[in-house]
C-alpha positions as CSV (number, residue, x, y, z in Angstrom):
1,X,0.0,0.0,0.0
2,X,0.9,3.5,-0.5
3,X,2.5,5.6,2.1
4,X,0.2,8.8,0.9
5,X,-2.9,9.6,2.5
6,X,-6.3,9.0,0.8
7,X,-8.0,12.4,0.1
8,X,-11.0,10.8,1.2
9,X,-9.8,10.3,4.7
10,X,-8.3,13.7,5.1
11,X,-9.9,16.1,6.9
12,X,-11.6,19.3,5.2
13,X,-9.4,21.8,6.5
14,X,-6.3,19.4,5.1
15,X,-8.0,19.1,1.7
16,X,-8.3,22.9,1.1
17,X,-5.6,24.3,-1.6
18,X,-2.8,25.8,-0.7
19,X,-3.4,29.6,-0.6
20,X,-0.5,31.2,-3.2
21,X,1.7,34.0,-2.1
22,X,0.3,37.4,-1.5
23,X,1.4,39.9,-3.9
24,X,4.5,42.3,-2.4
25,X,3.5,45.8,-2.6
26,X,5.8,47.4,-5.6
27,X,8.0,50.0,-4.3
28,X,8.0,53.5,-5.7
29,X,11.4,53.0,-7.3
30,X,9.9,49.4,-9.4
31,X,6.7,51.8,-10.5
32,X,9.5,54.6,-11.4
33,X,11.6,52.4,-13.3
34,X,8.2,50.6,-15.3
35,X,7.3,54.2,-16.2
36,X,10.6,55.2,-17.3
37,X,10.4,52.5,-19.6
38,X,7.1,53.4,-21.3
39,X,8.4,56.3,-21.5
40,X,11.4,55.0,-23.4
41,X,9.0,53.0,-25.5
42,X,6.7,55.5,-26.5
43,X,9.4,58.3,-27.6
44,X,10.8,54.8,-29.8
45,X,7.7,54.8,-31.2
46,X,7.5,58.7,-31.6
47,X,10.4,59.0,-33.4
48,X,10.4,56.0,-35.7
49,X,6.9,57.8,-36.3
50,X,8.9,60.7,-36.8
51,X,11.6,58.7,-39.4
52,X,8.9,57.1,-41.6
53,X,7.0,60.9,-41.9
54,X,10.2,62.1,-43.0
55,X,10.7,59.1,-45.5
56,X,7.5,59.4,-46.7
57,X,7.9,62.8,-47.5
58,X,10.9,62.7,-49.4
59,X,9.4,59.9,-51.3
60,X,6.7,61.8,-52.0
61,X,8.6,64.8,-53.0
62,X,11.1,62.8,-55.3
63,X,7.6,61.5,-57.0
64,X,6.4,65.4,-57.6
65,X,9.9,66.0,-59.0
66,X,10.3,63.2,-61.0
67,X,6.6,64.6,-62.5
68,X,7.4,67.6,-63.2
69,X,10.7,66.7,-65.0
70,X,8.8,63.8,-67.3
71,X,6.1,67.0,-67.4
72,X,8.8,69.2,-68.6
73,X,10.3,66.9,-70.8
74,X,7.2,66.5,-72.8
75,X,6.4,70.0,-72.9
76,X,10.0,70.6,-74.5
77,X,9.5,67.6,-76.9
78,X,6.5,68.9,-78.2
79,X,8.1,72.9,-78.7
80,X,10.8,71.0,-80.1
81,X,8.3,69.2,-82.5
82,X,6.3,72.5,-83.0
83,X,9.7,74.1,-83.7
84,X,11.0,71.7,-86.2
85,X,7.8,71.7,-88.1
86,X,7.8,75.3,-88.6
87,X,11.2,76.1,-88.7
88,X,12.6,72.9,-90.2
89,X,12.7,73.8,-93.9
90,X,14.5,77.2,-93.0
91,X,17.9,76.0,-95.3
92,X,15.8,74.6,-97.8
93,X,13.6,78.3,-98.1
94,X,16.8,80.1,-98.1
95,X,18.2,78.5,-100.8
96,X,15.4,79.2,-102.8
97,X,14.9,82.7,-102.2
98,X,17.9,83.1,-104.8
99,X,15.4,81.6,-107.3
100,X,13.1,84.4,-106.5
101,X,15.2,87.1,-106.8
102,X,16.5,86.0,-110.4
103,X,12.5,85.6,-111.5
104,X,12.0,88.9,-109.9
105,X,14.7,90.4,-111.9
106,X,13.8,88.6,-115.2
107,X,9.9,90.1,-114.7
108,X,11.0,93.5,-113.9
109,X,14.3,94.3,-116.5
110,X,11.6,93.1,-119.3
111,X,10.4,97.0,-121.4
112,X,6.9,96.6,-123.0
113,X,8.1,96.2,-126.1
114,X,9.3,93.0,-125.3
115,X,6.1,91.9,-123.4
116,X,4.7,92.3,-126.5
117,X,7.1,90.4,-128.6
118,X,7.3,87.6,-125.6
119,X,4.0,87.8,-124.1
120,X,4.3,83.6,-124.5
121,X,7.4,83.5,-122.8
122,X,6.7,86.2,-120.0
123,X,3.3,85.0,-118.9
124,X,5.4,81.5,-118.4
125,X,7.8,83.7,-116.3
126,X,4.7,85.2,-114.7
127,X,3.0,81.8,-113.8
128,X,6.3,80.5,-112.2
129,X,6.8,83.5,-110.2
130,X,3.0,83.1,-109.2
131,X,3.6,79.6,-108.3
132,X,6.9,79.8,-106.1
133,X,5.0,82.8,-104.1
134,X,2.0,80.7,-103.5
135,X,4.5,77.7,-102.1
136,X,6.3,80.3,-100.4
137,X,3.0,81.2,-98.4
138,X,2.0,77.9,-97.5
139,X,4.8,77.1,-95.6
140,X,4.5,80.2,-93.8
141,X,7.2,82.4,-95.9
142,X,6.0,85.7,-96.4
143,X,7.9,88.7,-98.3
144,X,8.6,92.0,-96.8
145,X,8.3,94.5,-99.4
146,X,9.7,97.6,-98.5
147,X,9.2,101.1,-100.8
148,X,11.0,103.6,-101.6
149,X,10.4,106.2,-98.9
150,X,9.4,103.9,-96.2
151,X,11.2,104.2,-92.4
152,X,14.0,102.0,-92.4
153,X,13.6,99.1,-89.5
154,X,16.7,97.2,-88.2
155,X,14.8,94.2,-87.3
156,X,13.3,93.4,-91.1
157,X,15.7,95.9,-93.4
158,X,19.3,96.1,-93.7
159,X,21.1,99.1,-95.2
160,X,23.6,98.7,-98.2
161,X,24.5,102.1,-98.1
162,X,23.2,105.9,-97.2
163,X,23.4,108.8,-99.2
164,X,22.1,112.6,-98.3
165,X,19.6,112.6,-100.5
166,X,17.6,116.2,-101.1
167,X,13.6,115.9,-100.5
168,X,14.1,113.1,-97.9
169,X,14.8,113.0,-93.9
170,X,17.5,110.9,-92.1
171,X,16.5,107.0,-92.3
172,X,14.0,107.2,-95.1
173,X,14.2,104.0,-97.7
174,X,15.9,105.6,-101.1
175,X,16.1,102.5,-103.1
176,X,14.9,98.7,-102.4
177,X,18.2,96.4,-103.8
178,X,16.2,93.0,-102.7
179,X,12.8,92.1,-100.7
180,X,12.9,90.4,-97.8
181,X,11.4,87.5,-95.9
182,X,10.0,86.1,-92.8
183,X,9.7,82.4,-91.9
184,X,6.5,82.5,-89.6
185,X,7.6,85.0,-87.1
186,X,11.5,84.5,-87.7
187,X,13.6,86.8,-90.2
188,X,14.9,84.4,-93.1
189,X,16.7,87.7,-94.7
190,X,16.4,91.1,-94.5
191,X,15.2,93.5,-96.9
192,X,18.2,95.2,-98.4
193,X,18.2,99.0,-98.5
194,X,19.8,102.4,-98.8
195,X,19.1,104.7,-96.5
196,X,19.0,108.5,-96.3
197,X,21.7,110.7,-94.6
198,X,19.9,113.7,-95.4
199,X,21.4,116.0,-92.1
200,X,18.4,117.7,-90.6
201,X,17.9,121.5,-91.8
């Protein structure tokens, strides 16, 4: 038989559980120190709070900057687009211009006389003058067409020479020597001039 008692056969008082420990009462320096260390935890937390706001705002900031370079880069792709389609043929329109001027020439040096002996020929002349012109206009070619007595203007005329010419004041257009021309809004060449040095009376 066993040497342990029955639990039947023990008394009540004997069969009651064992009461555990009381709790200790913490001291003020265990409820200082479990403080201090939430307090530790929560400024952790505070500033990796902190660390991620700053990352996520520089992240968010490299985004807007990398927008508004691809946004920039497609703005200048499409004024470089705009720009080569208006501008592109500028070599091209300059070396034609010489064409012009010799048809110009031809048309003007002609006497009526021999209009009326070459009125075949000349109205041939005519037509291809007509015809260069209206290519010239649509792509954006225009002629500037000073006169004689005009204001001479840096930015579209340039002056060959001056002479004091009586009847006239200082900077007046005294002879046309070749028209110019714009591309769009850009000087292809200038019109060339001379230009009055009539001293003021």
């Amino acid at each position: 038989m066993s040497d342990q008692p029955d639990p039947q056969t023990q008394a009540p008082e004997e069969r009651k559980p064992k009461a555990g420990k009381a709790e200790e009462p913490r001291s003020l320096d265990d409820l200082a120190a479990e403080g201090d260390a939430e307090e530790q935890a929560h400024a952790e937390l505070l500033a990796e709070l902190d660390a991620l706001r700053a990352e996520r705002d520089e992240l968010r900031d490299r985004v807007l900057r990398g927008l508004a370079e691809t946004e920039n880069v497609r703005k200048r792709a499409e004024r470089d687009r705009k720009e080569a389609e208006s501008y592109g043929a500028t070599r091209l329109a300059r070396d034609l211009l010489p064409v012009y001027d010799n048809l110009r020439r031809a048309l003007d040096s002609v006497t009526p006389e021999q209009r009326e002996a070459n009125s075949a020929l000349l109205e041939g002349i005519d037509l291809t003058m007509r015809t260069l012109v209206n290519v010239f206009s649509r792509h954006g070619i225009t002629v500037i067409e000073p006169k004689v007595g005009d204001r001479f203007d840096p930015a579209v005329h340039e002056a060959m020479f001056e002479a004091p010419l009586p009847g006239t004041r200082a900077g007046d257009i005294i002879q046309v020597a070749t028209e110019g021309f714009l591309l769009h809004d850009r000087l292809l060449r200038p019109a060339q001039v001379g230009v009055s040095s009539m001293p003021a009376s």
